[in-house]
N, C-alpha and C positions, 0 to 999 in steps of 0.2 A: 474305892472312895467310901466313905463312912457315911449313915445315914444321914447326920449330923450336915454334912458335904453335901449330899444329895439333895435336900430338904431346902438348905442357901441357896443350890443352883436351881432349884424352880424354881423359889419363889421369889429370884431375881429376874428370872425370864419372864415370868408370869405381869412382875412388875414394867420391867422394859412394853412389853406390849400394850397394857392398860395404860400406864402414866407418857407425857403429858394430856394425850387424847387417845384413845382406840385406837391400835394397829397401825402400822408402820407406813400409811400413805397418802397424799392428799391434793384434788387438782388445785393445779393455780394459772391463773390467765397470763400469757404471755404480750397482750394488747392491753395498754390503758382502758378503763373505762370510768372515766372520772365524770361527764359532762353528757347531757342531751348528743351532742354531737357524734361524740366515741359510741355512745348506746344507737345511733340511725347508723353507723358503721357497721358493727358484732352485729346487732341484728337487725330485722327492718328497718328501712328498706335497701339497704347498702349490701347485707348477705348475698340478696338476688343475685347479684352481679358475678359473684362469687361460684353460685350454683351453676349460672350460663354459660362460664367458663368452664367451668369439670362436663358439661353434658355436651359441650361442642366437642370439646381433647381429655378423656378420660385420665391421660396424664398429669392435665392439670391439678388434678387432687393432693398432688403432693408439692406443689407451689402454694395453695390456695389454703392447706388443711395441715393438721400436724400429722397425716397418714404414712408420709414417708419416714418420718421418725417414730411410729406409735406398732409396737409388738403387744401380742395378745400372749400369755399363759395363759394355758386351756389344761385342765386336768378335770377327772370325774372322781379323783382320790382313791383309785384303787390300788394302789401299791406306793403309797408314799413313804418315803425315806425307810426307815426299818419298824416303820407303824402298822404295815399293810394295809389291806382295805378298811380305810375310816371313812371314808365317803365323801363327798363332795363340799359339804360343808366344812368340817373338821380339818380339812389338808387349806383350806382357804389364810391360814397364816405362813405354811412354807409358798405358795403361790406370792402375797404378799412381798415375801422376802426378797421370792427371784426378781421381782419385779422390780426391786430398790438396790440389786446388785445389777440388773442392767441400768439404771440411772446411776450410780453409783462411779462403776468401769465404761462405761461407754457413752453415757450420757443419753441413752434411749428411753423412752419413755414408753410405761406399760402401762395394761391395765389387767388386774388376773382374773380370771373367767374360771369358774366351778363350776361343771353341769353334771345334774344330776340324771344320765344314762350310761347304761352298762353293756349297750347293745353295740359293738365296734360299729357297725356300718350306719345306725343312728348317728353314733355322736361322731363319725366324720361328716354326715349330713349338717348337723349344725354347727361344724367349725366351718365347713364350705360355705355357708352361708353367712359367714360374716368377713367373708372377705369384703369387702367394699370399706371395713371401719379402718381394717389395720394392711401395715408395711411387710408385717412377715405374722409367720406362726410357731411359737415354742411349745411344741406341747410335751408335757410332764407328767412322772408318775400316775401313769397308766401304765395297768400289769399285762403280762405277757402271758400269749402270743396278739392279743388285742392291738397292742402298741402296733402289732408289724401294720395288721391291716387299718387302722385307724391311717397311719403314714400314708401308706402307702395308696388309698383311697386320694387322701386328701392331696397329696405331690401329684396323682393321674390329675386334675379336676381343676386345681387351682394357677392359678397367673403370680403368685408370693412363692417367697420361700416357706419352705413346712420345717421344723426341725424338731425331731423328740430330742433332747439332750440327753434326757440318763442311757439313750444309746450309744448317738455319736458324738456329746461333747464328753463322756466318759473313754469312748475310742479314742480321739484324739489326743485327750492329755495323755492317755497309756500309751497312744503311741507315741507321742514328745520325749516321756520319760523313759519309752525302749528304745530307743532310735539312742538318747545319751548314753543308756544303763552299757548296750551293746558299745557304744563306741569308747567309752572306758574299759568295760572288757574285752576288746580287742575280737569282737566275732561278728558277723556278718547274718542279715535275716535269714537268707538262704539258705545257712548252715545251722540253725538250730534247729532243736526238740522244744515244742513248748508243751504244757501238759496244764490244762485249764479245768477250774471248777468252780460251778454255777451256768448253767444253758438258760439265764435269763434274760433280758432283752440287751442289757450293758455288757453281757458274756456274751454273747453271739457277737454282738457290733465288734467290741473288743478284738475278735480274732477275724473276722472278715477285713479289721482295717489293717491287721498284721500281714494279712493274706497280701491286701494291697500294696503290703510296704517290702513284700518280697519274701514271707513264709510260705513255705510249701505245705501245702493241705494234709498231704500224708506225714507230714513231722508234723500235727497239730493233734493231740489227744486230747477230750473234752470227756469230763464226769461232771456228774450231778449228785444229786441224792440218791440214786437207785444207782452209780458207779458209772465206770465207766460206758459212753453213747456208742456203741458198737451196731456193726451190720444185721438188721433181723430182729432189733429188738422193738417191742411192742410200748414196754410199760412207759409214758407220760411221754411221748414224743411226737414231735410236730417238724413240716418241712424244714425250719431254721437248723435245728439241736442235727437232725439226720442229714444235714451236708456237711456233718465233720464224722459220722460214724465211719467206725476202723472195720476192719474185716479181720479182727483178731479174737481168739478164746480168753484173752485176758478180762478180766471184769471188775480190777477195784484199781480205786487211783495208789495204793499201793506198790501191785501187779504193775501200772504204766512209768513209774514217777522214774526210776533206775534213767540214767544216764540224762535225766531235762537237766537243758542250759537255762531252761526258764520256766516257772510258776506263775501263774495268771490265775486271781481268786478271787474272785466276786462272789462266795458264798456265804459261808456264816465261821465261826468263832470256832479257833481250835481244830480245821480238817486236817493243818498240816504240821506232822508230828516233826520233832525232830530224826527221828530215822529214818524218815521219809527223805528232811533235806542233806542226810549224811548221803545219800542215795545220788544225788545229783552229782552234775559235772564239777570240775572246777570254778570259783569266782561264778555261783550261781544267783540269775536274775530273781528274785521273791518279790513278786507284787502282792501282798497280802490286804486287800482290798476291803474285804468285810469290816460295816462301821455298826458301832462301835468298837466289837471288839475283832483284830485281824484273827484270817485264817491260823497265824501260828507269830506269836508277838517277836519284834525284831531281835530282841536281848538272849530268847531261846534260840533263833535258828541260828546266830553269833555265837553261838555255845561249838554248834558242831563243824562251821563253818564261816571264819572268821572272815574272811574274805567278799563274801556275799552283799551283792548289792540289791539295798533293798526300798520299796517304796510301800508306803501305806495308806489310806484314807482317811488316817488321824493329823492333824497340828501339831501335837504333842510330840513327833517323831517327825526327821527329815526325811525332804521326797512327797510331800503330801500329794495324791492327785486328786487336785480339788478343778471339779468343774470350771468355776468362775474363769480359770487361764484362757479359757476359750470361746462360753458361750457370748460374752458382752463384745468380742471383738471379731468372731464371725460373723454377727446379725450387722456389728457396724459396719466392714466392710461390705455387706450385702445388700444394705439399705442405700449406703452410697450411692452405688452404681445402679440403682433400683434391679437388685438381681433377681428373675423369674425363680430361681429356685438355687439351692447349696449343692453341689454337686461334689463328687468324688475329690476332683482337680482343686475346689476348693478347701474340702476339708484336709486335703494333703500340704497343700500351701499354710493350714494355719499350722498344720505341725512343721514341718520347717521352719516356720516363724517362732516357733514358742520353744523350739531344740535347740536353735541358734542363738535366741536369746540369752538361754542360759548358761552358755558358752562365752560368752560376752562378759565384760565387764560390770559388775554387780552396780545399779545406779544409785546413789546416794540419798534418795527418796526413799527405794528400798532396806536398804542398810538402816536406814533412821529407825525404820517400818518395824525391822525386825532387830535391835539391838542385843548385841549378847553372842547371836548366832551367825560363824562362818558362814560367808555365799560364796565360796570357794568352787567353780566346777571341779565336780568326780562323784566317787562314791556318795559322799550326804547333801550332792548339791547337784539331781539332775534339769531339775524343770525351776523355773524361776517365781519366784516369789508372787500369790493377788496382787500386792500392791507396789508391784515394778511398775510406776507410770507408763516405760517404753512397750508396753505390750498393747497399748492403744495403735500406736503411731506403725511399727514393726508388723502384730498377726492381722493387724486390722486389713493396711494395704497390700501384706501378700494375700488376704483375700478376693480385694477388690480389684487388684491384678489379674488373679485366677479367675474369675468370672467374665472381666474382659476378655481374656485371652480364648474364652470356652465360648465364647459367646451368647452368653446366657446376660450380660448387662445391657439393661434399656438405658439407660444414660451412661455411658461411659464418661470416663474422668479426661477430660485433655493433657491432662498435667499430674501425672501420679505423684514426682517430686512437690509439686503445690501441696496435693493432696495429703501429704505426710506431715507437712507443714502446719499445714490446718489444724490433723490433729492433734500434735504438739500443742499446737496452741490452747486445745481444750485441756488440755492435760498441766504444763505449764503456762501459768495467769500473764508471764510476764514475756512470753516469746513473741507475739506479734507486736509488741511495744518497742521489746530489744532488739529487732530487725536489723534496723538501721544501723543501730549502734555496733551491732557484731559486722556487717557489711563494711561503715567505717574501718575496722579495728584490721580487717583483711588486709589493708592496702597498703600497710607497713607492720613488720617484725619488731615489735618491742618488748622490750625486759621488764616483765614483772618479776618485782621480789617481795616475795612471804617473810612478815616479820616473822609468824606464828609458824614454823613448819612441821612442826611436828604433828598439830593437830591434822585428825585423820578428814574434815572437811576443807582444808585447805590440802591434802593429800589427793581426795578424790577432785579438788578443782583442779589442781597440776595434772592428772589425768585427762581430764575432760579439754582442756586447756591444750595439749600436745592430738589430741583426736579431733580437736572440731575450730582452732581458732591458727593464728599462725603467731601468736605470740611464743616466749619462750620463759618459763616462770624459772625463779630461783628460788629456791628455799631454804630457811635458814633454821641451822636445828643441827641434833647430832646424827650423821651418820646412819649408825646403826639402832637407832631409836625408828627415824625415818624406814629406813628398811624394813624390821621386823614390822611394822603397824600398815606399809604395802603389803607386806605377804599376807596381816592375819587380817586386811577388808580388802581382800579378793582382789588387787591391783596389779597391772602388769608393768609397770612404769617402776624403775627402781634409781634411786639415787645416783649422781655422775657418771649414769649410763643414758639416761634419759630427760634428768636435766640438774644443773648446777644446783651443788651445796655449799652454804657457808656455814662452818662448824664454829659456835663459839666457844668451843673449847680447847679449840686447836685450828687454826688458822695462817698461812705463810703469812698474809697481807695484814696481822694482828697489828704488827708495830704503826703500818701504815694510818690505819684506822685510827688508833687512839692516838698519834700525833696530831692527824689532822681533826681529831673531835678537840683534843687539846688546845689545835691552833685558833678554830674557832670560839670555844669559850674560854679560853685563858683570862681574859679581862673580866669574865661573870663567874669567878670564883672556882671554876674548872680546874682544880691544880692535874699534875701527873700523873701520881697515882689514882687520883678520883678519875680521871679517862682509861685510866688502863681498865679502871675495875668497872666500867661502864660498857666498854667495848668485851668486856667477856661474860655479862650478863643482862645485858639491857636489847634485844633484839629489835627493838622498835628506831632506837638511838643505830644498830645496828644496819639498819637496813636505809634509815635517813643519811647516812655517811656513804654507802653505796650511791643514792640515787648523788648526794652532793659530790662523788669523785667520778660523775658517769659511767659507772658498774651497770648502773640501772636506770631505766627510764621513768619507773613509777614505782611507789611503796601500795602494799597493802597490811593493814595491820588493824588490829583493834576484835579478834576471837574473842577475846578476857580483856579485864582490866576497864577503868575507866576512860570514857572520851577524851578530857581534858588533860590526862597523864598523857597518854600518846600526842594528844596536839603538843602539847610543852615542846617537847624532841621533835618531832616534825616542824616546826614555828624555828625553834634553836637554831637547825641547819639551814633550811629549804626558803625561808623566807629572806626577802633582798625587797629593794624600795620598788622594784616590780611587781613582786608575787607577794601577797600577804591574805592569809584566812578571808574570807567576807560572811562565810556562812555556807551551814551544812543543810543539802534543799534534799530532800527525800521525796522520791515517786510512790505513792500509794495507789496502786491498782486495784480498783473497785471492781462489783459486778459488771457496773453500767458507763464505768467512766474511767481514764486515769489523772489522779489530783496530785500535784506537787506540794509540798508544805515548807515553808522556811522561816526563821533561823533556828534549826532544832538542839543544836548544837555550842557553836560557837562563841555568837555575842550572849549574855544573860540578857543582860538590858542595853538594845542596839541603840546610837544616835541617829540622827538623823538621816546623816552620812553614811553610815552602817547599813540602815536599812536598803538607801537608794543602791548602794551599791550589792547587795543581795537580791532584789530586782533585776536591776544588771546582769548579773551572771545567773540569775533562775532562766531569763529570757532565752539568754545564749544556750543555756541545757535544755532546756526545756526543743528547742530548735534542733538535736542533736537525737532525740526521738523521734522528727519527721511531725512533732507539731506545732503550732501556731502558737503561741503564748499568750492568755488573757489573763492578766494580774489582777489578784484584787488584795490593796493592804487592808488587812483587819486587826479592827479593833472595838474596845466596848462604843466608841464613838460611832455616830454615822451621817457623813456628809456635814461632819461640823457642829454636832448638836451638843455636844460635850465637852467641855474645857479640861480632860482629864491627859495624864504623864503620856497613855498611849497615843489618844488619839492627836496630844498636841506633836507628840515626835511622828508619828504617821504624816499630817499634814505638813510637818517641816521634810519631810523627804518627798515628800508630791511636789512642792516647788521645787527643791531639789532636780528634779525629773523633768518637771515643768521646764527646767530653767537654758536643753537645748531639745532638738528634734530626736526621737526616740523612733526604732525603724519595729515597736512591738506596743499591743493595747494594754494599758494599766489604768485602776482607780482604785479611788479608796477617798476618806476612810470607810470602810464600814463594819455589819457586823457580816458573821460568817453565814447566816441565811441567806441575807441580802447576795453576798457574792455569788454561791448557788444558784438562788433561784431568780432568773431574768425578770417573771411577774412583780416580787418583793420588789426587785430593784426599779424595775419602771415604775410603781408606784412613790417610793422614796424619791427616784432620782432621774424622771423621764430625762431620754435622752443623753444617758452615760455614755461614757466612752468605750466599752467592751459592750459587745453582744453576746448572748446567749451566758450558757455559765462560767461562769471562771475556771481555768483549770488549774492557776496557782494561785495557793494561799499565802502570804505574807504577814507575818507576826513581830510586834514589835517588844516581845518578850517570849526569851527560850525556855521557859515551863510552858507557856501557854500553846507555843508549837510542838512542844515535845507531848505534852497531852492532847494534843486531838492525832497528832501520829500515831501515840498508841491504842488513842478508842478505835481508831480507826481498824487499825493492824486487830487488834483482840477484838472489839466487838460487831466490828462491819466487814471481818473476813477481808482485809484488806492486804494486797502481799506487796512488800516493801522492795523497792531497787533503792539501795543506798545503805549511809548518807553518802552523800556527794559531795566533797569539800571543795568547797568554790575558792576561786583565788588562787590556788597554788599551779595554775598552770598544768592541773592532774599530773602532777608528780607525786602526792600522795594522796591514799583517802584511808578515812576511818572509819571500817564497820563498827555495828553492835556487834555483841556477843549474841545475841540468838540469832545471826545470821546462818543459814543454812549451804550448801556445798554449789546450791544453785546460785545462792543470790552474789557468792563468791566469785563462782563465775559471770555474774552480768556485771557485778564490779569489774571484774580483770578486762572486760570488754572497753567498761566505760574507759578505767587504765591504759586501756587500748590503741587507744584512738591518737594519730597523731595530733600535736597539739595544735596546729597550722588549723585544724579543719574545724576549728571550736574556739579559738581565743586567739 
């Protein structure tokens, strides 16, 4: 990297941390405190009550208190990252960090603690002593052999879990990615030679947890800086480094390396030569650990040994072993279950969890996450990705499994399956809403067909779709387009082996298709040729000809391309004096809430008619998520006070509505506050017809709904299920194009659902 290079990246870092406020954290009240009332709650004299509780059942503090979700990082900054001792203050922004990567992956909440002592049996004194604040304990960069006795003080003494991570969340991912490296190369723990360098505190842990996972002590050779840890030697050794010493006259990691199946390097830049790794086995393991720069870079030890499987502690190279896989979703299974302490059985559970993962089907989250780059399991693909959402739901509960099982959990879970649920739900905004809807879709087998098939998120929904629902999608597209784009985003689901293709460029039922597109628009200027040449490039017309010959039960379409192009074709076939468009209602799932929006789509400028009848069918959808419907049509008008286009067409679809018995609560007109906020509204309009807030909005013009859909979506973090095309008896719907692999799939759900149980 060039000065030039180096110079940008501080003084972008430097930036990130300064701007918009100081440093990377900041509390926020989870309780209103708006009013006298909320304030004799939070504190005097309401707290009391709260206190009386925790000092009757000391359990209670994690009912009553954010205790059971609140971890402490504790470091004294003596060994931080590759800074070494900077001291207590100065390591207070990597503390920081950790602290925003456990609310980040796990959603726990820290607070980072820098104490300035250097006396190990001191500063476990004062971590002991703050147990009563927090859930657990992470303690951090502290150097070694301090780290051991700091631990292991604090795990005798304390009622939490204790965890140093740069020991054992560093163990654990190295063992996730030895546990794959070996099972790609075909050898078994048992049977290797591993030959390690670095006896620091992540070097030690590292090969005790290899020990645990089925390495033999005597195949484990360990060097440092003074060479190889052998029997009788004096120079820099402590109880840890002297339970791997050899009983050999050998002394350099030179002398040891001849015939290792595996290198394990937590020390610094450049120990491990290439002659070194010509020395090794066949298809040798290279953990080349050292950050920034590895033991021996991966492109040189490729030189002498092509075959080699290798992991590193950079980004910049597959296989990273980066802490984060582990620590945010240990602590959350441990907090769960309020676990006394992380034990062995656990930390083995979260390698399992985080091996298997990546063995798995690479999630579309993922794949987004990291564009460009194969997640392919094998060689460049052993451990899975930070930001695989499923590493919540997956390392989380085989921890809190393993704890129950050890008996080390003071609240065990009733319901582990609930419990995985749960955390999906944190993880995915939109799965405790889609419940219902995927439970509906279970209870009959219907044909979803993909206009778009080729693209690779209707690819990973066809996947997800054969794994988690009991529909059966079709996909329309070529072939071998389909194919190669499963094999290069990591899919195991392959074309008319796992589900129906229709090729528009070669198809038996071609003639079929464009007769009967023919037949129906013949009289709207549809000659013969014009069908033919529609049926061999029009996928969306392709796929509305399907559901119209009962191929298919439901369309999905709409990746690319305009809304209203697709409705055209969709409307052309599908619709009959039955079924006709009413309006497209989209689910906006908020932090605190989830809000419907309509007509975003469909009418421009809805009649009267138009509107009550998108009412109509929001009630019935809206019902179909398992809630209640409270309408409010809005517009600039409220309660009458304006003789303006919207609110006079508002008002004419309230008598409308008015005009039989309605089995759902609606008003209007008004404005969009008013719908919100119950206060606004009882002062406007004591004694409306809806209580509390509205959960659907009703618009009598499609800019007007289409933009607060998007402020919502862009600037209130809101995640969209839809649009939902009302009217057609869900035979079709029309995504947007930024729809993602998920929302695809809660569509194919909605597509899902027999039509009996909804209209």
């Amino acid at each position: 990297m060039s000065d030039n290079s180096k110079e940008a990246l501080r003084d972008a870092a430097l930036f990130y941390h300064e701007y918009p406020k100081p440093g990377k954290l900041e509390i926020r009240a989870t309780k209103p405190l708006a009013n006298g009332r909320d304030l004799s709650r939070a504190y005097s004299p309401g707290v009391a009550e709260a206190c009386l509780e925790i000092k009757e059942d000391p359990a209670n503090a994690s009912k009553y208190t954010a205790r059971g979700n609140l971890v402490a990082v504790v470091s004294n900054g003596s060994a931080v990252l590759g800074l070494g001792n900077i001291g207590a203050l100065a390591s207070k922004p990597v503390m920081e960090g950790k602290a925003v990567l456990f609310k980040k992956f796990a959603n726990i909440d820290c607070f980072d603690i820098e104490l300035n002592e250097t006396d190990p049996e001191r500063l476990a004194d004062l971590v002991c002593a703050m147990e009563p604040t927090f859930g657990a304990i992470n303690l951090e960069d502290i150097k070694a052999p301090d780290c051991f006795i700091v631990e292991k003080l604090c795990r005798e003494r304390m009622n939490i879990p204790v965890f140093h991570d740069d020991q054992h969340g560093t163990a654990i991912v190295v063992g996730a990615a030895a546990k794959n490296a070996l099972h790609v190369a075909g050898k078994k723990f048992e049977d290797i030679k591993i030959v390690s360098t670095g006896g620091g505190a992540a070097g030690i842990a590292c090969l005790n947890m290899l020990l645990k996972l089925g390495v033999k002590r005597e195949n484990v050779w360990l060097c440092d800086i003074h060479g190889l840890v052998y029997e009788g030697r004096t120079e820099d050794m402590n109880p840890q480094k002297a339970a791997f010493a050899q009983a050999s006259d050998k002394r350099t990691l030179d002398d040891v390396i001849e015939g290792a199946d595996m290198f394990l390097g937590l020390s610094g830049p450049g120990v491990l030569t290439q002659d070194m790794v010509a020395k090794m086995t066949k298809q040798p393991v290279i953990f080349a650990l050292a950050n920034p720069t590895p033991e021996i870079l991966p492109e040189l030890a490729r030189e002498v040994a092509p075959d080699a499987i290798i992991a590193t502690g950079r980004s910049d190279y597959p296989n990273q072993v980066n802490n984060v896989l582990c620590f945010p979703f240990i602590f959350r299974g441990a907090l769960d279950v309020g676990a006394t302490e992380i034990n062995d059985q656990m930390q083995l559970a979260c390698i399992d969890g985080i091996a298997e993962l990546a063995r798995a089907t690479t999630s579309a989250e993922a794949a987004a996450a990291y564009q460009g780059e194969r997640l392919n399991f094998g060689v460049d693909y052993l451990i899975p990705k930070p930001f695989d959402p499923r590493l919540s739901s997956v390392v989380s509960s085989s921890v809190a499994k393993a704890a129950m099982e050890t008996g080390v959990a003071a609240r065990p879970l009733a319901d582990l399956e609930a419990y995985k649920a749960k955390l999906n739900q944190s993880v995915f905004k939109s799965a405790l809403l889609m419940r219902p809807v995927f439970e509906a879709a279970r209870t009959a087998s219907r044909r979803i067909v993909f206009a778009e098939g080729e693209d690779e998120r209707v690819l990973r929904t066809a996947q997800a779709m054969l794994e988690e629902t009991t529909e059966q999608p079709i996909l329309i597209g070529r072939p071998e387009v389909i194919e190669a784009r499963c094999e290069r985003a990591g899919l195991t689901v392959r074309p008319d082996r796992d589900f129906h293709v229709v090729n528009p460029e070669h198809d038996k039922r071609y003639y079929d298709y464009w007769s009967t597109y023919h037949e129906v628009m013949a009289r709207r200027g549809v000659t013969p040729d014009l069908a033919k040449a529609i049926m061999r490039t029009n996928t969306t017309a392709i796929a509305a000809i399907m559901v119209h010959r009962n191929e298919a039960d439901s369309l999905i379409c709409g990746t690319f391309g305009q809304y209203r192009w697709h409705l055209n074709y969709v409307t052309q076939l599908l619709s009959d004096e039955t079924r006709q468009p009413h309006g497209a209602l989209s689910l906006m799932i908020m932090e605190d809430r989830p809000l419907f929006i309509a007509d975003t789509h469909v009418n421009e400028k809805p009649t009267a008619e138009e509107i009550a009848r998108s009412v109509i069918g929001a009630a019935r959808h809206v019902r179909r998520f398992g809630l209640e419907p409270k309408i409010a049509l809005c517009s600039q008008s409220q309660f009458g006070n304006l003789n303006t286009g919207t609110g006079l067409r508002q008002r004419a679809a309230l008598e409308i509505l008015d005009s039989r018995p309605r089995d759902f609560a609606y008003e209007g007109e008004m404005n969009v506050d008013t719908a919100l906020d119950p206060e606004i509204r009882e002062r406007a309009l004591p004694n409306s017809r809806i209580e509390g807030a509205a959960n659907v909005l009703i618009f009598a013009n499609a800019d007007t709904a289409s933009a607060v859909r998007n402020t919502l979506k862009v600037q209130g973090n809101g995640l969209e299920v839809g649009p939902i095309l009302m009217g057609m008896g869900n035979r079709a719907h029309i995504v947007s194009p930024s729809i993602t692999a998920r929302g695809l799939l809660n569509m194919a759900a909605i597509a899902g659902t027999p039509v009996t149980q909804y209209s």
